[in-house]
N, C-alpha and C positions, 0 to 999 in steps of 0.2 A: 773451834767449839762455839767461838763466839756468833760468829759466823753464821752457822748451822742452825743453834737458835732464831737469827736475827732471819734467816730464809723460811724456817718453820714459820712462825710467826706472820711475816709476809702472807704467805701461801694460806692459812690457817684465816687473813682477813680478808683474804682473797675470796676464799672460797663462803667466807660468812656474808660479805657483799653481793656476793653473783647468787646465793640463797635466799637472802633479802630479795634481790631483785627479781628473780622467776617468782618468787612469793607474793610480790607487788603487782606484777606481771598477773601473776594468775587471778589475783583480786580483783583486776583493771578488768581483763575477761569477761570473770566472771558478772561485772557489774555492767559492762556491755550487753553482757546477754541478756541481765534479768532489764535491763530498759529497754532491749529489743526485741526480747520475746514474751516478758512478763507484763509489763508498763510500757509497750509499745503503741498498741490500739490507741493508749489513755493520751500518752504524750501529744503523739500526732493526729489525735483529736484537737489536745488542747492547742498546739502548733496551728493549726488548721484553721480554731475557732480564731485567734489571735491576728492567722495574720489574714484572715478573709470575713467578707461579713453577709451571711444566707440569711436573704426573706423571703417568705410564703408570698406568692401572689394567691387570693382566695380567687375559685374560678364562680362565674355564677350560677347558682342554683335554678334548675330548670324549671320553669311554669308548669302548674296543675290547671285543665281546662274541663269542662264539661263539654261534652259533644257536641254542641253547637259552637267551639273554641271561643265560650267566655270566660273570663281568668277566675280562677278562683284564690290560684296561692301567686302571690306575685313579690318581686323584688324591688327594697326601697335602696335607692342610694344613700348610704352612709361612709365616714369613715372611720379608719384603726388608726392612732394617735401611740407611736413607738417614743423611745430614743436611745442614742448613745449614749451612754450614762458616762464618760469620764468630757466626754465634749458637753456634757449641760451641765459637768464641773466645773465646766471651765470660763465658764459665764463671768466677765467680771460686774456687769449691771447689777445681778440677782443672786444670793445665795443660793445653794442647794434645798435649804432650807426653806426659803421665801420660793422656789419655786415649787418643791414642795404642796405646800402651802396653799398655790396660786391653784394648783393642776387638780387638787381634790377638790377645793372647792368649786371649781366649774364642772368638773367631772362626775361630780357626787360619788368622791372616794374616799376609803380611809388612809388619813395624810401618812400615816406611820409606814402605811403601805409601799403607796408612793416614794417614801424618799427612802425607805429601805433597797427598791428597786434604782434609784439614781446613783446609788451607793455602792453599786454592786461593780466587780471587777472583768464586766463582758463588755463585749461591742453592740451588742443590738437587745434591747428589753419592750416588752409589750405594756402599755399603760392602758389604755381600753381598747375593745375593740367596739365594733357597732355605735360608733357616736353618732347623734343625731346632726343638723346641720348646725341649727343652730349653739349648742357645744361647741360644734370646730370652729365654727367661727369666731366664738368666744376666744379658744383656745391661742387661735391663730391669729388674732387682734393685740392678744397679752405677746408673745411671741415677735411679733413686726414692732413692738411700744418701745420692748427691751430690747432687740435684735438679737434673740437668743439663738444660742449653736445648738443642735442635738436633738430637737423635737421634730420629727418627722410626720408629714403626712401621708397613709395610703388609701385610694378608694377602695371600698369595700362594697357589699349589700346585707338587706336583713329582710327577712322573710315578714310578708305582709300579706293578708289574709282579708280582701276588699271586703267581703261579706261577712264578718264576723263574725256570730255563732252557725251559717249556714253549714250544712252536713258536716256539724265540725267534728262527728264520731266517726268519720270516713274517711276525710282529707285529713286529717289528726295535725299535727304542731310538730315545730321544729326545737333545738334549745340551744342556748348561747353559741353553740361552736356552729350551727346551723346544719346539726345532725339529725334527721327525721327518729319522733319519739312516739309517736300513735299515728295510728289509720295508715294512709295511701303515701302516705309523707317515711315509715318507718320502712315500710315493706319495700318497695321503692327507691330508700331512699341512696343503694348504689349506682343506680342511675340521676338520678337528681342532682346529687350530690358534685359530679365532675372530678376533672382530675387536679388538685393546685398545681400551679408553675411557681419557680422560683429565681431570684436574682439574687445571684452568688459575683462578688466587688472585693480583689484584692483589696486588704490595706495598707498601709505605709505603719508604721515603727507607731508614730505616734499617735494610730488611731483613724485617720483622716483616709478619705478612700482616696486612690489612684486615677487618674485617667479613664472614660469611660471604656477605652480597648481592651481592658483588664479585666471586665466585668459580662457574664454569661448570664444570657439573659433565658429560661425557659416559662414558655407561653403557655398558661391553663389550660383547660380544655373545660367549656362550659356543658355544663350539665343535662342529658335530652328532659325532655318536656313529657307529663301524660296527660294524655286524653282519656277523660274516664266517659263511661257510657249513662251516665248521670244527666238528665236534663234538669236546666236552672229550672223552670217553669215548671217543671212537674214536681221537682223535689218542691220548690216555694208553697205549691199548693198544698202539698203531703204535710208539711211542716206545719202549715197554717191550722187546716183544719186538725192536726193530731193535737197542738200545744192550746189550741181551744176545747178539743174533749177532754184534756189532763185537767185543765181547771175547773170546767164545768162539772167533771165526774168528781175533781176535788180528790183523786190519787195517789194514793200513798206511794206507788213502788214504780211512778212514770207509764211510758206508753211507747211503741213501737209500731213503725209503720214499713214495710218495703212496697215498692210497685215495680215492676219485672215484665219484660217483653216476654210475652208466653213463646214465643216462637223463636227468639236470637239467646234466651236467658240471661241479655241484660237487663241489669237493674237502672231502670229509671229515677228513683228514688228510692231514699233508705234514710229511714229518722229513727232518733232518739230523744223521748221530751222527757226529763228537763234536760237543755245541752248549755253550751259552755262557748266562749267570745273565743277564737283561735287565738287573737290578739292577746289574749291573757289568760292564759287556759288554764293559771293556777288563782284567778280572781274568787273571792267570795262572795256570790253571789245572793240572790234574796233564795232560792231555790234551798242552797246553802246553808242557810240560817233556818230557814222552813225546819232543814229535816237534822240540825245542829242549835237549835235557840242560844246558847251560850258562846257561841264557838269563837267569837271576835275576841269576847271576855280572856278567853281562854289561851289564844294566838297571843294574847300581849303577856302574859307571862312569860312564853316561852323566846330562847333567843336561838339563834345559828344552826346546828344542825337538826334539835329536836326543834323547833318551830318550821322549817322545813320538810320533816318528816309528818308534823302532826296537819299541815296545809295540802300535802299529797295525799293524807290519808280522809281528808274529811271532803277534798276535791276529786277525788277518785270515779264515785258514783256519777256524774256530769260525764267524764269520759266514757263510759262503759257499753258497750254498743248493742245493747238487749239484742237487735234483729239476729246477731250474730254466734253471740259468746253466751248470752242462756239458752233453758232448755223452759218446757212448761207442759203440761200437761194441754194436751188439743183438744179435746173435749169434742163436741158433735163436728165438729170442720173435719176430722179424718174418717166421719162416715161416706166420705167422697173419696177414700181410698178404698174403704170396705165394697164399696156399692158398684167402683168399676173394678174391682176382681171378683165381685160374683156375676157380674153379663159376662166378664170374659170367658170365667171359666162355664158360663153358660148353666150355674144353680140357681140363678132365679131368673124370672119372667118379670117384664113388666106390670103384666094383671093379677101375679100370682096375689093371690090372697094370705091373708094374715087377721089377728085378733089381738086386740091388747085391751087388757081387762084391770090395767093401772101398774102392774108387776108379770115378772116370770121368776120361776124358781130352776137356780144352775146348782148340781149337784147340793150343797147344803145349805145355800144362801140364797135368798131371795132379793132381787135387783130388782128395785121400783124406774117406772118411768117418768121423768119430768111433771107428766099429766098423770096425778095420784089416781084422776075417775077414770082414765084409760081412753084410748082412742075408740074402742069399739071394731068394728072390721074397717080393714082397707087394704087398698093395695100393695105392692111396692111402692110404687110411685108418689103413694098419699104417705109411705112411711117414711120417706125422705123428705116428704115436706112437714112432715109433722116431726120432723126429727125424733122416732119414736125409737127407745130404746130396749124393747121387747125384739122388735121387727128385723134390730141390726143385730142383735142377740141370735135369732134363728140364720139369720144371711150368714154371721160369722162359722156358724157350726158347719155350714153346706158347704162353705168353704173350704174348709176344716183347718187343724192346725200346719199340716208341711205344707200346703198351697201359700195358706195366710203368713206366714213365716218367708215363704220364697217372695210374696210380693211385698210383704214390708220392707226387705235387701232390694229388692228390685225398683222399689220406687224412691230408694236414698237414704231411710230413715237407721240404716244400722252404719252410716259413715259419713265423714266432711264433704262437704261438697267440693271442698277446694279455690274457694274465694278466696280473694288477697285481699285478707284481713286478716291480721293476727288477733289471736284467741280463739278462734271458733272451735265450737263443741261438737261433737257427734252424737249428741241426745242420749236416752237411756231405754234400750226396751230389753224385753224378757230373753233370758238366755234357751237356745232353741232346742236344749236335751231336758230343759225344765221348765214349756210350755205346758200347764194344767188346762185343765175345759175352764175352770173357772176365769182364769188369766186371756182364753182366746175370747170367752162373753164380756169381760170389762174391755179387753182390748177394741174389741167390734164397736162398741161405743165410743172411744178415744179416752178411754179413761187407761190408769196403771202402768202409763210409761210418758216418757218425754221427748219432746223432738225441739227442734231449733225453728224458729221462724222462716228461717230461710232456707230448709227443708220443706217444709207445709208449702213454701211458696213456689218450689223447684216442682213439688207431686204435683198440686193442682194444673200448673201450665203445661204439665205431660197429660191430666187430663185433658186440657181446652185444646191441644193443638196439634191432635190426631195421635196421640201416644208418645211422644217420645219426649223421654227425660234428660233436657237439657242442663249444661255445667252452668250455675249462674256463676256471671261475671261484673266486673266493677270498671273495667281498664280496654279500653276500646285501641289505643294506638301509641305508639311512643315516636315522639317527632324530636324535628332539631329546630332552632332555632327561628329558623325562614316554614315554620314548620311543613319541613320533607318527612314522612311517612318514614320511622327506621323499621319499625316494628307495628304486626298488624297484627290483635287479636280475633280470630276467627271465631264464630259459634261453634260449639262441642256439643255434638250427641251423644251423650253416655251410654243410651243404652234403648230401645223400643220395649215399651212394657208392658201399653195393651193397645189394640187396633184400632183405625180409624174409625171404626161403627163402633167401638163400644164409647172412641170417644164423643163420636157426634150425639147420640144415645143420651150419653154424661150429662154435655151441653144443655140437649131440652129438660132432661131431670132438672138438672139446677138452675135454669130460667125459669121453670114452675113451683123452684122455693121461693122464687124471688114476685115472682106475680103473682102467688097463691098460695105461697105457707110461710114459715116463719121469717123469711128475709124479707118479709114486703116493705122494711123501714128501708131497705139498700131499692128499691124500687124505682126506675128514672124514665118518665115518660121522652119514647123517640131514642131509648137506646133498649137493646135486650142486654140486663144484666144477670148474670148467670153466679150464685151463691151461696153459701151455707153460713148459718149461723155457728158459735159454739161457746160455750159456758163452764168451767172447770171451775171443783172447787181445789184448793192449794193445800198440802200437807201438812199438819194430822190434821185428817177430815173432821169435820163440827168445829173449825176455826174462824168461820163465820169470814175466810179468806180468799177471793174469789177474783180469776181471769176473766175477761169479756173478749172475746173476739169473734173478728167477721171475715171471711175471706171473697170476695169477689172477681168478677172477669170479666167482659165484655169487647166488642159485641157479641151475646151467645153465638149466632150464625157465623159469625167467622173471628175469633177472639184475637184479639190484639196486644191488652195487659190485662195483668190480673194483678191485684191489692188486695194485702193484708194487712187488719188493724188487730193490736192487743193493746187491751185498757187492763195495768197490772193495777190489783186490788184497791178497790171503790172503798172507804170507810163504810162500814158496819153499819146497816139501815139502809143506807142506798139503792138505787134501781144496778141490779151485776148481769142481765141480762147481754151476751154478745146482740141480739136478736134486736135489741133497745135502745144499748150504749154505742155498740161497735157500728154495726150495719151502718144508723146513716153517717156519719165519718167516712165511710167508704163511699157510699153514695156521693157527697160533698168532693170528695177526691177524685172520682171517674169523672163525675160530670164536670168539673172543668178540664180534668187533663185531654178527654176525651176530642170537647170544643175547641182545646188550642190545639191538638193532634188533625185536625180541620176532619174528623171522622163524623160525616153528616148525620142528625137524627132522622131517624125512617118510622113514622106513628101508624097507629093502627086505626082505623076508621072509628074507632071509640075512643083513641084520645087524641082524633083529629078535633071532637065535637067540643074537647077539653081545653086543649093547648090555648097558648097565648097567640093574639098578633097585633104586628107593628102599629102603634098609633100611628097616623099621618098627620101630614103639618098641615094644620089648616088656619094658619096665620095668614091675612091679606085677603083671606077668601070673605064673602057677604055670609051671611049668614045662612041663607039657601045652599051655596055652595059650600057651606060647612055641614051640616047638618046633611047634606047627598052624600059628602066624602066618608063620614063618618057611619054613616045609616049601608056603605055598599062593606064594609068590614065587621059590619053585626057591633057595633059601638052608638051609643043613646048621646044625646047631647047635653048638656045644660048650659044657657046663655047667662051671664051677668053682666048687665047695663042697658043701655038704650040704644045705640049706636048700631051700626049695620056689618062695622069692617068689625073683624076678627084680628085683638091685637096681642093677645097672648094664651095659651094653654096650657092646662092641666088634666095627666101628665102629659109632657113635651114630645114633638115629636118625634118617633123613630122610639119611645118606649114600647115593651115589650107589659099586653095588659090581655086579660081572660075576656072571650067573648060574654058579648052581654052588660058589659061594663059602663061606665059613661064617663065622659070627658067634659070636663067645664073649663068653659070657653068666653075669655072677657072681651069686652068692647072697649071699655073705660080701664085707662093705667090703675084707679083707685082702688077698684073693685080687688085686683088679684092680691092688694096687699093684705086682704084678710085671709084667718089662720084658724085653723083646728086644732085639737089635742088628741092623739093618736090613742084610743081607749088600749085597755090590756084584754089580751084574749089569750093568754099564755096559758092552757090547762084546760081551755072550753075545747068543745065537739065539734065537729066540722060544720054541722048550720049554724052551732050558737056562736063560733070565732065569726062566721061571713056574716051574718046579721050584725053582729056588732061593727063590725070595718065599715058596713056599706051604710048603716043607720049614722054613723059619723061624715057622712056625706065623702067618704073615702073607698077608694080602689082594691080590690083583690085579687093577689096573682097568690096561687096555692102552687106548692114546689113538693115532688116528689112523693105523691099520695097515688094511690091504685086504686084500681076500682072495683078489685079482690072481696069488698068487704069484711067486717071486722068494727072494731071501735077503734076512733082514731081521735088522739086530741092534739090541740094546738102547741110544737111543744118549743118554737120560736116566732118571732115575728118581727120584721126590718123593716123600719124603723121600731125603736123600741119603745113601749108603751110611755106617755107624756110628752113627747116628742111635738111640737108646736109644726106644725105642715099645711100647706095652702091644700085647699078643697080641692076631693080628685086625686090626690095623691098617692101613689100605688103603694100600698101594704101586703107584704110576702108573708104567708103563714107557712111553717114547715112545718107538716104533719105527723105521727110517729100511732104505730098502731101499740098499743099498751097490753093487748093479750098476749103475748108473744112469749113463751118460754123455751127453751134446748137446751 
């Protein structure tokens, strides 16, 4: 019995052991499984991280060129300053602490930062990146003093921007990770950007890396390069003369400029005034404060994220790329949409006559015309020069609405053009099942809907260049490195919209606003410039808020580029005529793009009698022989001194002076150091500015005046009035005709 029991019992601890055990058993299992199929990924990451140490090679960001491959966005060598945090524990020269300590303040970091990161239980930490050199040098002076472990150097680069504020609403800015965040830099910037490579380095137990044969090394891939279709020299020009109209006009809401190959629908240049340094594209600027007075005051309040929120929000405006991303109301410039879909469609005539008697009345409203007393009769012809708003009233109805409606699709205005720039708008015009007659008479003028600059810019160069409406573009070529050609942007034809005779047609119309109606301010003797003026006022109307713009092209006879200028709202009182403001702006920008485009001027025998010619040197010569050199160029003499040789003149040779002019000519050194005061003629008439210049015993060269007639007054002059100047010294008058309304 005893027995029996003592074998139960046995059997009974038996069986409670081997139930334990599968029990254990299946706990061990199960806790295999949940570390290898639940807390797997995490382990053998962290396994991974521990016992190997992966760095980013950054690759380099690829160059932005302008079409002539001058750099615009370029790469600076800098470096990224890592380390091993338990190796620069290990430091016995320097605490954690003291080093610390040592690294923000060269760095210009927060210390708490930094040693939080020295602290930390990994192999590889980022302390900056983008140091400058002088930084690492620092850095790495402190480093070689104490013979520290753990502070790693790698090269790196940083986006640099030679030109700083140039076409900076184009090329647009990079940000700390040197990721593209505006313009050519965002849209781009998977290309730009490259691919990183990276070096992954067994470790050993205690942190320390292995042998280089342990270590896989994958190589970057740098980043291809764009060629944008931008020329430096033309945009410089654009830029020049648009951010001198902005202040002259004294502009509340900035200005806008593109200039576009009428024929390829690249853009040559494309501004925004006021713009912004790339190098610091979140700087506060005087522009800034202009249109923010407190805002400095106000940034020192705020700290970390909402002072960064409130710097992007008052910086914003600088970025903003008008040409692109607004809309505006076009005002008389889309009556050169209206005027070449009525020759095509063949309702009007050139001679066809017309009457404007100040107003016309459209179903219940009467639409006055710019000229309250009315043009009186005239042709087509005279009605596009007189920008008459009765005349494009009658053209729009011949047209009628489903014509007028199929070429406003047809010429661009109801969709993106498709430029690589992010933002762009598609303007606003009338929905085509709720075109009223009223809506097609304000349309016919360019008033009651909005288009985008660079739309206006795309129509007009379909008119200049035999009809066809070209894709504008920004981006000409994407190369590599040794720049080989990867990618080649071709010109795009959208679409043929009207015929080569309605364009040629177009052409002579709009060279006879230019030399005969209201564009004569765009006027440029030895080029035919072909243009319209245009005038809007800005929403709700009697806001006293008003657009100027001017749109031009050239050569009429075979056109080449066309520009567009908008001067957003002039302060209240102001001169807002486009016809005033805009026009010579355009003027100013043809004529020199035109001269470095080596596109020769061709005069017409009435402003050959006009034009300027070269003074000749007539240094060395006797006086005889001065006075023949001078007298076979239609140029008068004046001698000062006794002497016979000719030892200095005024102005110098090889200047550029109007027939009829005279040159004075010293014998004696003493004589030329005497000096005139340059009078003001700013706002006198064209005899009373040239009487005053030449009664100062000074030179006149007149720029950009016609001889269209009109009242014209003086309405610049270089040098500028007080100006101390040796006798004979050439004074420019730019002249501007002041009747001028659209």
């Amino acid at each position: 019995m005893h027995s029996e029991q003592s074998t139960f019992k046995q059997r009974k601890r038996i069986i409670f052991l081997l139930g334990a055990a599968i029990v254990i058993f299946f706990l061990l299992m199960v806790r295999v499984a949940w570390l290898q199929i639940v807390d797997g990924e995490k382990l053998s990451s962290a396994a991974h991280e521990q016992q190997t140490s992966d760095n980013i090679i950054s690759p380099k960001r690829g160059l932005i060129y302008d079409r002539n491959m001058k750099v615009l966005a370029n790469n600076l060598s800098v470096e990224t300053i890592s380390i091993t945090p338990k190796n620069v524990r290990s430091n016995s020269k320097q605490t954690a602490n003291q080093i610390a300590t040592k690294l923000a303040e060269i760095l210009e970091l927060d210390e708490e930062s930094v040693l939080e990161k020295i602290e930390k239980q990994s192999n590889f930490e980022y302390i900056k990146r983008k140091v400058e050199k002088d930084q690492a040098d620092a850095v790495r002076a402190y480093v070689d003093e104490y013979r520290l472990d753990g502070i790693k150097f790698s090269e790196d680069t940083k986006r640099y921007y030679p030109y700083g504020n140039f076409a900076s609403q184009v090329i647009g800015f990079v940000g700390s990770d040197n990721n593209g965040l505006e313009g050519i830099e965002m849209v781009y910037d998977s290309k730009l950007k490259g691919v990183p490579g990276r070096i992954v380095s067994a470790n050993k137990t205690a942190g320390l890396e292995i042998p280089d044969n342990y270590e896989s090394y994958y190589e970057a891939q740098d980043g291809q390069s764009v060629v944008l279709t931008i020329d430096e020299k033309i945009q410089h020009f654009t830029e020049k003369h648009l951010e001198n109209a902005r202040l002259e006009n004294q502009l509340e809401e900035g200005a806008a400029a593109i200039v576009m190959n009428v024929k390829t629908g690249e853009i040559l240049a494309m501004a925004t005034k006021p713009d912004y340094d790339l190098n610091q594209p979140f700087a506060v600027t005087a522009a800034v404060e202009e249109k923010y007075p407190e805002i400095k005051a106000e940034l020192e309040k705020l700290e970390g994220s909402e002072y960064n929120a409130k710097l992007t929000e008052v910086t914003q405006f600088l970025r903003r790329n008008k040409a692109v991303v607004d809309s505006y109301e076009p005002g008389s410039t889309f009556k050169i949409a209206v005027a070449s879909m009525a020759l095509e469609e063949n309702v009007v005539g050139l001679n066809d006559h017309f009457f404007c008697n100040g107003s016309i009345k459209v179903a219940d409203r009467t639409i006055r015309c710019a000229n309250r007393n009315g043009h009186g009769a005239e042709t087509f012809v005279k009605g596009v020069q007189n920008s008459c708003n009765p005349v494009f009233i009658e053209v729009g109805a011949r047209v009628g609405a489903k014509k007028f409606m199929e070429y406003v699709k047809g010429f661009g205005f109801r969709e993106k053009t498709g430029i690589e720039l992010p933002g762009e708008t598609d303007g606003i015009f009338h929905a085509s099942d709720n075109f009223k007659e009223i809506d097609l008479a304000t349309s016919s003028f360019g008033q009651s809907f909005n288009v985008t600059p660079l739309q206006m810019v795309t129509m007009v160069s379909a008119v200049a260049n035999g009809g066809k409406l070209m894709k504008p573009h920004l981006v000409k070529q994407l190369v590599d490195e040794e720049q080989n050609i990867i990618e080649e942007v071709k010109p795009t034809v959208v679409r043929q919209i009207i015929s080569e005779e309605t364009s040629k047609t177009m052409c002579q119309i709009l060279e006879s606003v230019v030399s005969e109606g209201g564009g004569r301010n765009a006027y440029l003797a030895g080029y035919r410039v072909a243009g319209k003026t245009g005038t809007s006022e800005k929403q709700p109307r009697g806001n006293g808020k008003y657009i100027a713009s001017f749109i031009g092209f050239a050569p009429a006879d075979d056109p080449q580029i066309v520009c567009l200028v908008i001067l957003d709202q002039p302060p209240a009182g102001n001169v807002y005529y486009g016809g005033l403001i805009a026009a010579p702006v355009v003027k100013n920008i043809l004529e020199e793009s035109l001269q470095y485009m080596g596109i020769e001027p061709e005069y017409t025998q009435e402003e050959l009698s006009m034009i300027d010619i070269t003074v000749p040197d007539i240094t060395g010569k006797t006086r005889k022989e001065a006075e023949a050199a001078l007298a076979a160029v239609g140029v008068s003499i004046s001698i000062k001194g006794q002497g016979d040789i000719i030892l200095d003149q005024v102005p110098k040779a090889h200047s550029k002076l109007a027939k009829n002019s005279k040159v004075v000519a010293y014998t004696e050194g003493e004589e030329s150091k005497k000096t005139v005061e340059i009078p003001n003629v700013v706002g006198c008439y064209g005899s009373e500015a040239n009487k005053g210049i030449i009664n100062a015993g000074l030179n006149v060269r007149i720029k950009g005046l016609s001889s269209s007639g009109g009242v014209a007054v003086c309405a610049e002059q270089s040098p500028a009035a007080g100006t101390m100047v040796e006798p004979g010294t050439i004074v420019t008058l730019d002249f501007r005709f002041a009747e001028i309304r659209d």
